[in-house]
Structure formats: C-alpha cells, structure tokens
KETOR-945313 format. One record per residue (C-alpha): x, y, z; residue in three letters. Coordinates in steps of 0.001 Angstrom, whole numbers, padded with zeros to 6 digits, always signed. Example, Ala and Ser with C-alpha at 12.3 -4.5 7.8 and 13.67 -1.06 7.14 Angstrom:
KETOR-945313
+012300-004500+007800ALA +013670-001060+007140SER 
END
This chain:
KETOR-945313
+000265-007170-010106UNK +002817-004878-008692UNK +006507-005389-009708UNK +007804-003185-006206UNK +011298-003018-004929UNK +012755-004290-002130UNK +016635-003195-002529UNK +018993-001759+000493UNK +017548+000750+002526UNK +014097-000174+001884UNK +013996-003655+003343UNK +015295-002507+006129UNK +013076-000045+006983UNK +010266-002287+005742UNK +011677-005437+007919UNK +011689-003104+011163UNK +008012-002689+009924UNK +006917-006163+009715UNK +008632-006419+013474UNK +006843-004050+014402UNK +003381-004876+013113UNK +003274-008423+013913UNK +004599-007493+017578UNK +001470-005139+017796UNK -001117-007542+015663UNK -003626-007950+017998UNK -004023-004024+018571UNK -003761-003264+014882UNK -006583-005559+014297UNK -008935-004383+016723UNK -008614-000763+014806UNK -010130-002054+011636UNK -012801-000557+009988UNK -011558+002723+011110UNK -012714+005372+008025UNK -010309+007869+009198UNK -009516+010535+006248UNK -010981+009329+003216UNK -008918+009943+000081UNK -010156+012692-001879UNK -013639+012863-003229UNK -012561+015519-005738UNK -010164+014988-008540UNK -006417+016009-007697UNK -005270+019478-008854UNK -002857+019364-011506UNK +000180+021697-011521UNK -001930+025229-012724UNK -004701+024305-010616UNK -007068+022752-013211UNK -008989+020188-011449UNK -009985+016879-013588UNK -013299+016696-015122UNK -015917+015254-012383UNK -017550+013211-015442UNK -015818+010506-017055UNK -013947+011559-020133UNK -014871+009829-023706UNK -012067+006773-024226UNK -009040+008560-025075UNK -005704+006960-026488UNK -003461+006279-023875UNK -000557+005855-026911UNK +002273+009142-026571UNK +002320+009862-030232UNK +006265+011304-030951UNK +006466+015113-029918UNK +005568+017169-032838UNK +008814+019290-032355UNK +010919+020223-029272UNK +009825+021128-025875UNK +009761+025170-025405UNK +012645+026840-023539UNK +010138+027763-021086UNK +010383+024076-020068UNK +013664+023217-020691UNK +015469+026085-019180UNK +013449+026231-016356UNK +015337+026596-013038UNK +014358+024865-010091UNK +013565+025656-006489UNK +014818+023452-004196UNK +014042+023546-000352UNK +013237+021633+002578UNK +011005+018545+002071UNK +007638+017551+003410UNK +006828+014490+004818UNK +005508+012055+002088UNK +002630+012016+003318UNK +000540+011403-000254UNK +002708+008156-001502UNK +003575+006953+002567UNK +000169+007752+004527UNK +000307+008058+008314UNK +003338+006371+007964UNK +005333+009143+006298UNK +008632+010754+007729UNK +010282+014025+006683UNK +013394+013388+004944UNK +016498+014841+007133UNK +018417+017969+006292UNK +020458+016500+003574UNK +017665+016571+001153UNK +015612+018895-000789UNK +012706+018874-003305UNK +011369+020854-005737UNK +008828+020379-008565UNK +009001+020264-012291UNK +006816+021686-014638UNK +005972+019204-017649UNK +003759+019255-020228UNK +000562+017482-019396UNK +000156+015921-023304UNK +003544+015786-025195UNK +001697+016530-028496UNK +001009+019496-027409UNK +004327+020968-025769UNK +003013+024406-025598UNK +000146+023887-023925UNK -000892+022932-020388UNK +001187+021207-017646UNK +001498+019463-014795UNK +004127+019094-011271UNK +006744+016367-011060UNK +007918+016033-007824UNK +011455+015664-007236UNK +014453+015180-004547UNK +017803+015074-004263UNK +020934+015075-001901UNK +023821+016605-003281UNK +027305+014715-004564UNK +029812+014571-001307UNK +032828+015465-003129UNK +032103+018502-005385UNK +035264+018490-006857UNK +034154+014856-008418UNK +031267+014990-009179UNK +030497+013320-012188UNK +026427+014921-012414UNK +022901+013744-011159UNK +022197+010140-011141UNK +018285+009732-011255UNK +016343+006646-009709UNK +013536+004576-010561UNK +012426+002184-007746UNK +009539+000485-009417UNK +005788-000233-008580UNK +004644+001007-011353UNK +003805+003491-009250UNK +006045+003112-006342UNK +007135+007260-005164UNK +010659+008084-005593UNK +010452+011319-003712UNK +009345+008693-000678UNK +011816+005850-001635UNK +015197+007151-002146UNK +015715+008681+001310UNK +014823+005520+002970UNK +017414+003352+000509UNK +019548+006009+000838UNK +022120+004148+003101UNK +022531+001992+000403UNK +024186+004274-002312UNK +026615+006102+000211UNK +029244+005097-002641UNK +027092+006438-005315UNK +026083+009433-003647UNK +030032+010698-002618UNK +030398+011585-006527UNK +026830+011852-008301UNK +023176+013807-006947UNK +021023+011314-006221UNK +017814+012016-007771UNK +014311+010616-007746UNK +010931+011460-008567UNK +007215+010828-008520UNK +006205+009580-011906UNK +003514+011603-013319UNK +000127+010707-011896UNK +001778+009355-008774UNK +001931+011168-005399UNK +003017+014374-005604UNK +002811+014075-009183UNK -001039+014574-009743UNK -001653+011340-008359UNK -004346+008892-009465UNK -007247+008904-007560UNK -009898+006085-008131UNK -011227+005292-004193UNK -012012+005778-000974UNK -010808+004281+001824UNK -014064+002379+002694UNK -014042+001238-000795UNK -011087-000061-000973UNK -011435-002179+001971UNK -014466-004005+000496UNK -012647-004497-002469UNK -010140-006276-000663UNK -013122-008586+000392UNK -013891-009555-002863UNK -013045-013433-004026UNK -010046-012765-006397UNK -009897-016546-007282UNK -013457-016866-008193UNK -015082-020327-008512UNK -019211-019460-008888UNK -020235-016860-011480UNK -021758-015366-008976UNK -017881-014746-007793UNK -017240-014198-010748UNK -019622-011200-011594UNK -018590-009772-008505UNK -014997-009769-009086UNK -015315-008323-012525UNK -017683-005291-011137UNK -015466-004350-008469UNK -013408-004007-010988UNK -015047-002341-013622UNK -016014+000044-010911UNK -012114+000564-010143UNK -011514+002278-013586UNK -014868+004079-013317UNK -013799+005820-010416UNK -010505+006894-012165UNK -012050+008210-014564UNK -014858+010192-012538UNK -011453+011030-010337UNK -008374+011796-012031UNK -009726+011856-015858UNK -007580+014521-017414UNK -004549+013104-016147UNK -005170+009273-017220UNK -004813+008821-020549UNK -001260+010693-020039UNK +000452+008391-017264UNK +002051+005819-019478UNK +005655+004657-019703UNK +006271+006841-022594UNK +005396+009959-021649UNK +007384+009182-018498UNK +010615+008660-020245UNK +009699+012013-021744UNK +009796+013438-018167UNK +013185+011433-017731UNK +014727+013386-020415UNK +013263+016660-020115UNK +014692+016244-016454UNK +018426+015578-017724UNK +018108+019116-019140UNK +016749+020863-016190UNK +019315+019297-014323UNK +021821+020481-016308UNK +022802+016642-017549UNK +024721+016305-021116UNK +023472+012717-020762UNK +020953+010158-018588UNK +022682+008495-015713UNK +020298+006105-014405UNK +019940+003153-012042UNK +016244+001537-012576UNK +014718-001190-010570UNK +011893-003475-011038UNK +009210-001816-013506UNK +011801+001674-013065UNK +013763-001058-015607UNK +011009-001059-018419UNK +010951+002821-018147UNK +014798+002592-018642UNK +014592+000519-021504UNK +011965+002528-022991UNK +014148+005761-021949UNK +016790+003930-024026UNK +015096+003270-027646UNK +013026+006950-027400UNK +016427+008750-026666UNK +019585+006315-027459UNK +021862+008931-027661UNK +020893+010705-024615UNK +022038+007173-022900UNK +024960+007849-020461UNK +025726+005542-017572UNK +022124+003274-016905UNK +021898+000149-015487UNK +018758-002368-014628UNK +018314-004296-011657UNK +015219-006648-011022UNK +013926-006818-014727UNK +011157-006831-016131UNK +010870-008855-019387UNK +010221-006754-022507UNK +009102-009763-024333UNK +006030-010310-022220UNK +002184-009059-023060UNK -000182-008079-021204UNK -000586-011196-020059UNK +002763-012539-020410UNK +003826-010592-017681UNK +001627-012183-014513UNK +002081-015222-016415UNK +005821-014956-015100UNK +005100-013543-012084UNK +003195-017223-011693UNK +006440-018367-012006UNK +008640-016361-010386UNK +006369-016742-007347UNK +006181-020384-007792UNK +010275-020779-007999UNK +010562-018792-005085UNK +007807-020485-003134UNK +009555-023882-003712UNK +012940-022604-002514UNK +012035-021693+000420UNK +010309-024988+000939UNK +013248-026940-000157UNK +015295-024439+002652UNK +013357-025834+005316UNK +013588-029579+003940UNK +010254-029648+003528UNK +010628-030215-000332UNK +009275-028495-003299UNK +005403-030991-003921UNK +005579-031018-000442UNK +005214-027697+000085UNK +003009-026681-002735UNK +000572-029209-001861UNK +000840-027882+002283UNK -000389-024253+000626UNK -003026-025261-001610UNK -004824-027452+001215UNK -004340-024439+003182UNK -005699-021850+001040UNK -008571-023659-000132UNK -009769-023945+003518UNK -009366-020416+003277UNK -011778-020160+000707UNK -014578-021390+002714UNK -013652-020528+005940UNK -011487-017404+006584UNK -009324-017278+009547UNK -009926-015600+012743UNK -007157-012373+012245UNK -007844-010253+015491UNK -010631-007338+015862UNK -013419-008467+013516UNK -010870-008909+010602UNK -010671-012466+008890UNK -007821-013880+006964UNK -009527-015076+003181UNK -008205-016916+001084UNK -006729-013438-001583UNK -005695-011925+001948UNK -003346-014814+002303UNK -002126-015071-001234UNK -001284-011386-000547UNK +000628-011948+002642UNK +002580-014874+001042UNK +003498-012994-001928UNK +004905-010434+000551UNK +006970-012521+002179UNK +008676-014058-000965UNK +009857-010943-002280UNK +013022-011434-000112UNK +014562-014418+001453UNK +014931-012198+004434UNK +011370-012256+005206UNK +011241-015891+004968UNK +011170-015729+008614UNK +007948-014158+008709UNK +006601-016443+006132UNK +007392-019733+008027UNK +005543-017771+011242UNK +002835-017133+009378UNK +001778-020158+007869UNK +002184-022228+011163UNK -000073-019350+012735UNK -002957-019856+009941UNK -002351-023796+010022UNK -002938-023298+013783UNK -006240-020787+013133UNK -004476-017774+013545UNK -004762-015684+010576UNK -002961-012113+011797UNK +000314-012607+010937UNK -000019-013345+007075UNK -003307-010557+007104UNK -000487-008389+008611UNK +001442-008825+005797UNK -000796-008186+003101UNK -001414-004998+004663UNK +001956-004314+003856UNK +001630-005343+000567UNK -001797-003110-000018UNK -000737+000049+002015UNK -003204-000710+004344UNK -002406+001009+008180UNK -003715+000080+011188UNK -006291+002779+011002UNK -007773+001201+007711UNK -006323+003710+005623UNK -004745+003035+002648UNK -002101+004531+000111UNK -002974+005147-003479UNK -000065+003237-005241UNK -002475+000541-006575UNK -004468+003346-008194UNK -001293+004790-010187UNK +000204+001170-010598UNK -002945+000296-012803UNK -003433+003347-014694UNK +000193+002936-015744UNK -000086-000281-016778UNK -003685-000112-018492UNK -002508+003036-020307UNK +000661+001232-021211UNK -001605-002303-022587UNK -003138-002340-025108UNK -004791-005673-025242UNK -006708-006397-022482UNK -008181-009823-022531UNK -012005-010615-021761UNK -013223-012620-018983UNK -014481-015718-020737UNK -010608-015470-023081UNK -009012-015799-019363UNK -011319-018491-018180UNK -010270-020373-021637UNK -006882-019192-022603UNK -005435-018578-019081UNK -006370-020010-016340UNK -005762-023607-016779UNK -002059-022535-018223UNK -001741-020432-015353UNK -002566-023159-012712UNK -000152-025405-014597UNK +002487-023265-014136UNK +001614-022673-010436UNK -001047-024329-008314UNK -000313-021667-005613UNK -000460-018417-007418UNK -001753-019252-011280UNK -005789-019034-010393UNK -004777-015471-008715UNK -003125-014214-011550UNK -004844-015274-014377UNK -008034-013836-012755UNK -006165-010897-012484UNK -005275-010494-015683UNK -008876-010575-016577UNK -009835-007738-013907UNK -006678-005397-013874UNK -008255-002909-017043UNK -011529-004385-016741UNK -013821-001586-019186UNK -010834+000451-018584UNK -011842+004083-019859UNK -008121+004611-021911UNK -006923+002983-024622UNK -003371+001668-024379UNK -000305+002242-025976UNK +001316-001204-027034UNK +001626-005231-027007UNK +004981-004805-025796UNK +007089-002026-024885UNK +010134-001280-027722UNK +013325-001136-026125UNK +015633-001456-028735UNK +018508+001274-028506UNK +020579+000778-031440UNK +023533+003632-030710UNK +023101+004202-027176UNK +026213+003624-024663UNK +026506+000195-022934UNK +023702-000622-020337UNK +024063-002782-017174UNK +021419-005113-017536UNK +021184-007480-013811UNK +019228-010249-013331UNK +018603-012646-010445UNK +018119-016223-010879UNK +015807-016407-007627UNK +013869-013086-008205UNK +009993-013955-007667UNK +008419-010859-009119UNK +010442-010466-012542UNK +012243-014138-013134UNK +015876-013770-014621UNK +014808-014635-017902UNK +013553-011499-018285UNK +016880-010010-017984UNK +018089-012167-020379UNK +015349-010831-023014UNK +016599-007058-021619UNK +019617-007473-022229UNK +018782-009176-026307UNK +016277-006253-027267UNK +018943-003596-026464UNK +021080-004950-029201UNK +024055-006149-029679UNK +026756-004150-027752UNK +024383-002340-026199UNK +022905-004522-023336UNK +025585-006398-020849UNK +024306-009349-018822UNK +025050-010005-015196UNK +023158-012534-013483UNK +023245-012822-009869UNK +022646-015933-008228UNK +020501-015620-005025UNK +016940-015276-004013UNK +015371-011680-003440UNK +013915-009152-006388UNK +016700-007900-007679UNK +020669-008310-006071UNK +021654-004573-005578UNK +022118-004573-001574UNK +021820-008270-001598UNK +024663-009332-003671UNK +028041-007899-002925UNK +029817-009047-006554UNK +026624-007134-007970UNK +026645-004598-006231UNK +030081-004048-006791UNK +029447-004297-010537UNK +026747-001499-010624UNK +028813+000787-008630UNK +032356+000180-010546UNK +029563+000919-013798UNK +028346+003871-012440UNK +031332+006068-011061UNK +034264+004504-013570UNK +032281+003823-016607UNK +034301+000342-016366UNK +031828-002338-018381UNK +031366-005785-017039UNK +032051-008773-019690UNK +028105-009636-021148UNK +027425-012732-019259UNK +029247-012447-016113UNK +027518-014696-013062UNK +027520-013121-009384UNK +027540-016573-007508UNK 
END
C-alpha cells in the first residue's frame, strides 16, 4: 500500500489529469492491451555499469548495519555537475515533461553497501532550482515526496508552484531514492505482466483465489530478484538517510534542512535518530506512524480510508452506514460481475477499490468520486477504472511506471516480519473488516501478499526515530488524512522526544495540509526560513 503525496503543485497537475482522462475514457479504453515498450528484460545498470546478477541472489539481509567508519573524501568531496534535465521519462512514462530552464540535475555517486564505503557505487539522481535571492540564502532545502518510491527528480518541478516562498531563500532539492528511477531503479515486470496482475482477485474468497493471489505474488519478488538483485537488499530506509546525509555534504550543507511528506516523513525521522546532530530545519507533513508494524501500518490505512470514505458520505448527506453499506453492495457485485469499462477492459471489484482509494486522497477529487460511483451503479465502469490507472501508473497505451516495484522493495527490505497467509486469514482479516467493511478485506490480504517469499531479509519491526539532541522538528498532522491518520503524527511527534518533536494538527480532509491549509502552511514556511518554532500542540482549524 502506497503512502503517495498529493500536496500543491502535484494535485494540480494530477486534477488536470483526471479531467483529462475521464473526458477521453472511451478512447483510452479502446487502447488497452497495447504492449508498447516493455520495461526492461535486463537488470538496470548501476552507476559503474555493473549490471545485476540475471540469477536470483541467495537471501541477503536487507538490515544497514552502522558504517564501519566514515565515507571516503572521494565521496564526500565530490563536486557535482549540474546541467539541463531530461524528461522523467523512467519515474513519469509517456507522460513525462522536461523540467523548464530553471532547473538542473546532476547525479551522485554513493556507495552501493554502506559497510563497505570503499567499495562499489551507485547514481542518485538529483535536481534543483537555485535560491531567488542570493544574498539570503539560507542553503539547500531537500524534499521527500513519499511513495515509498515516489521520484523526486519528477515531483518537485511539478509542486514547484507551491514553494515559491521557500524557494526565494533556500535550493530546492530533490532526489530519486536509491533503487528508484534514475536511481538504479527496481525492476521486477513487464508491462504485460503487470496488467494480468492487476486481474488477479486481491480480496480472495476461494482458495483457488487464494493460491492465485499469493503466486502472483510470490512471482513479484522473484522477478526482482532475477531483475534488479544486486541493488535489493540495499534500498531500505536506512541506507537512504545515509544518502540524505552524505548529500548535505556534497551540497555544501553544515546541517539537513528538510521538508518530508508522506513515507519522505519516516525517512526524516529515521534521518533524525541516525544523525541528530546533523538535524537543522526539518519538518513532516502527512505522517506516517512510527509505532506501526508491518502490519500495523495498512491496518491504519483501513482506517484512514474508512474515516475519509464516511466524510465524504456524510458531505453529501448521504450518512456514514449509509454509505458504507451503498459500497459494499456495490463492490461485491463487482466481484462476480465486473463492469463494462470501454474497449474490452472491465471494472473488477480490486480495480474499483483502486479507483476509490484514488479519489479519497483529496477532498478535491471528491468530485470525481461521486461521478464515478453513479457511473458503476449505472453499469458504467470507466470512470473509477480511469482512476485506478492513475493510481497504478497505468497510460492509455497499457504501459505502466515502475513505482510499485521500488515502493515494495523499500518496504520489504525495511520489514522484517512478514506475516504468512493462513496468520492473515486468522489474525487479520476479520480485525481488518471490523475496522472497515470497505477497504479491511483489501488490506489485510495485502498484507499477506506485499513480501510474499520475498528474496531479502528486512531490517526492523519498527523504524527508530528517536533523536535525542537534534534541533526542534515540525511534526504536521491532519485529522482527515486517509493514507497516514493523524494519530500517527501524534506518535511522530512522542518518539522524537521531548523537545524535539512539535505537534501541529491541521483540521481538514486531504493527505497531508501543506497547500491545503493556509495556517499550516504558514507554519512550515515561518519554520523553514525564520527558524521561528510553533507551540507543540497548536490546531490549524
């Protein structure tokens, strides 16, 4: 389950894209099936060239043991060449657009294991537009917007409009986390196999289901493995917080200014207890829960989704049962008989799970929510398919993005317990449905599949992000936000320690409130170019 980001800039840019693709349904549809450019069939190069291994490699621990000593000055005093950017094409697809004139990117050699500092390494992408005013600039200010796996080098020009503020005094900064994009990116499918994957029951009722569910995704981490093996057990959380501080240096940075969003909060907070005093300026917005296990976290997703799905209910005066009950019916005549969706495309049951799920990650889109269930109530399935293809990175060629191939090799290097199918069919799934007749079944299920016979090990039950020492950090949460509920923040903002983490909660109902939520916006930004600390506990109403 993805954590994403939908902050200024980006829901724009993504709303003009819903327009546009459920103005032009009916012809996107009729293109499915299209193989167009498969993704790679050979493992990505990493920065010296070295392809992966085409076998699977042995089970290797994905746990970043501490650096046995520091980095070489080969690494940190490397200098950088910036010039004009590419078009994204790697994290964006066919829908990629070169960034305009004001930006420029340039790659960063890091080491490919941090044990071994000296030894091989690999390319992380990076851009940046330069501070406005020279004369005040206070340094870089480096960007996180999420996923796991969600391409900064992509994301930050299109949310871009968003931190004209910001970007008058700092260089704004992003990257593609290692193993993402331009970053050796994880590779586990083709196109053609991802589509059928999509097919596949993902709230399975027969064992038959069942079996099939749990190969497809078995044979998800196989393909990894065959793929992008000598870059997987070395895409965790950890070593990217590594990257985040051997980036400071490059970049000439006494200290980490940071603004993180959705999972880019968990690498903040992990940023934070690795390297406290390395801690300048760095706030969290849309946060993930550091509390939560492996399958702690979907279980609040369950929830998040749930709240989120009964608000918008109760904005229509439809009421919160009401409602729930209305999508249940509809999705389990889904189950049996998927929608017409244009072309020889049908709406199923996970398709539409997908498409709502969408659609709740900002109560802007609730537009397109409310069109899309009256559409599938009336036997129309295209506009809710249409957005789950958002959701997937699916175009209208059939193509898709490889996000959801580094957002689970993240996470499974990251967890390190990884229930069993019959533990999630007892522990889970009736919890799950409890807290969420709508979206429990989905997630509990995928809690069992997500690092099904995954070929790395993980790292931890939780992520530590206590930072005893470290400057104050801006912890926001939202008390609407579907994909990482406000409590999370809460728990943020606790495992930093005292003085160190500062509560705002926003009150509204999108992930996250930067762009959405002028008091908290206003917070963030007075954070990041004064220094000037909010009181812990302050509510954005």
């Amino acid at each position: 389950m993805r954590y994403g980001y939908f902050g200024p800039g980006v829901r724009r840019a993504a709303a003009l894209a819903v327009a546009l693709v459920l103005a032009g349904t009916a012809t996107a549809c009729t293109e499915s099936g299209a193989e167009g450019p498969a993704s790679p069939s050979t493992p990505p190069a990493t920065a010296g060239g070295t392809k992966a291994p085409s076998d699977p490699p042995t089970r290797a621990a994905g746990a970043s043991p501490a650096p046995t000593g520091a980095l070489p000055a080969a690494l940190t005093g490397q200098r950088l060449d910036w010039s004009a950017c590419d078009a994204p094409v790697k994290a964006d697809g066919s829908a990629a657009e070169k960034p305009g004139s004001s930006w420029r990117c340039a790659t960063m050699k890091a080491p490919l294991d941090y044990t071994r500092p000296d030894g091989e390494t690999i390319g992380i992408a990076l851009i940046r537009s330069k501070a406005k005013d020279e004369r005040g600039r206070l340094g870089s200010l480096l960007f996180n917007f999420g996923g796991p796996g969600g391409s900064g080098v992509a994301g930050l020009p299109g949310a871009a409009d968003g931190f004209t503020e910001l970007n008058r005094r700092y260089d704004l900064v992003s990257f593609d986390p290692r193993g993402v994009a331009e970053s050796s990116a994880v590779v586990c499918r083709d196109h053609r196999q991802t589509e059928a994957a999509h097919r596949v029951d993902a709230t399975p009722d027969t064992p038959a289901e069942q079996r099939a569910y749990m190969a497809t995704a078995a044979d998800f981490g196989e393909g990894c493995a065959r793929r992008s093996g000598k870059v997987l057990p070395h895409v965790g959380t950890a070593n990217a917080a590594r990257d985040l501080d051997l980036m400071r240096q490059v970049l000439g940075d006494d200290k980490l200014n940071y603004l993180g969003f959705s999972y880019g909060t968990e690498l903040g907070g992990v940023y934070a207890h690795l390297f406290p005093g390395n801690v300048g300026r760095l706030a969290m917005d849309g946060v993930v829960d550091p509390t939560a296990d492996f399958a702690g976290g979907p279980r609040n997703q369950a929830l998040g989704f749930q709240r989120a799905l009964e608000n918008y209910y109760e904005s229509r005066d439809i009421g919160a049962d009401a409602g729930t009950a209305r999508t249940v019916k509809l999705l389990k005549g889904l189950d049996s008989r998927p929608l017409p969706a244009g072309g020889d495309r049908r709406l199923t049951e996970t398709m539409a799970l997908t498409g709502i799920i969408q659609a709740l990650y900002t109560e802007e889109y609730w537009p397109y929510l409310t069109d899309g269930l009256e559409a599938a109530e009336r036997g129309d399935g295209s506009v809710l398919l249409a957005l789950a293809d958002m959701y997937t990175g699916r175009d209208q060629k059939g193509r898709y993005t490889t996000q959801d191939h580094a957002q689970r090799a993240i996470s499974c290097a990251d967890a390190a317990a990884r229930p069993t199918t019959a533990e999630v069919t007892s522990r889970h799934l009736a919890e799950f449905t409890e807290v969420s007749p709508v979206f429990g079944p989905y997630l509990a299920w995928d809690v069992a599949g997500w690092c099904a016979d995954w070929p790395v090990d993980g790292a931890w039950e939780k992520p530590k992000v206590s930072a005893k020492g470290a400057a104050p950090i801006l912890v926001v949460g939202t008390t609407g936000d579907p994909a990482t509920p406000v409590e999370g923040a809460e728990r943020m903002a606790r495992g930093l320690g005292a003085g160190v983490g500062v509560l705002v909660t926003s009150k509204g109902e999108n992930h996250g409130s930067y762009g959405f939520s002028k008091c908290a916006t206003r917070l963030v930004d007075d954070y990041l170019l004064t220094g000037k600390v909010p009181a812990n506990g302050t509510v954005c109403s």
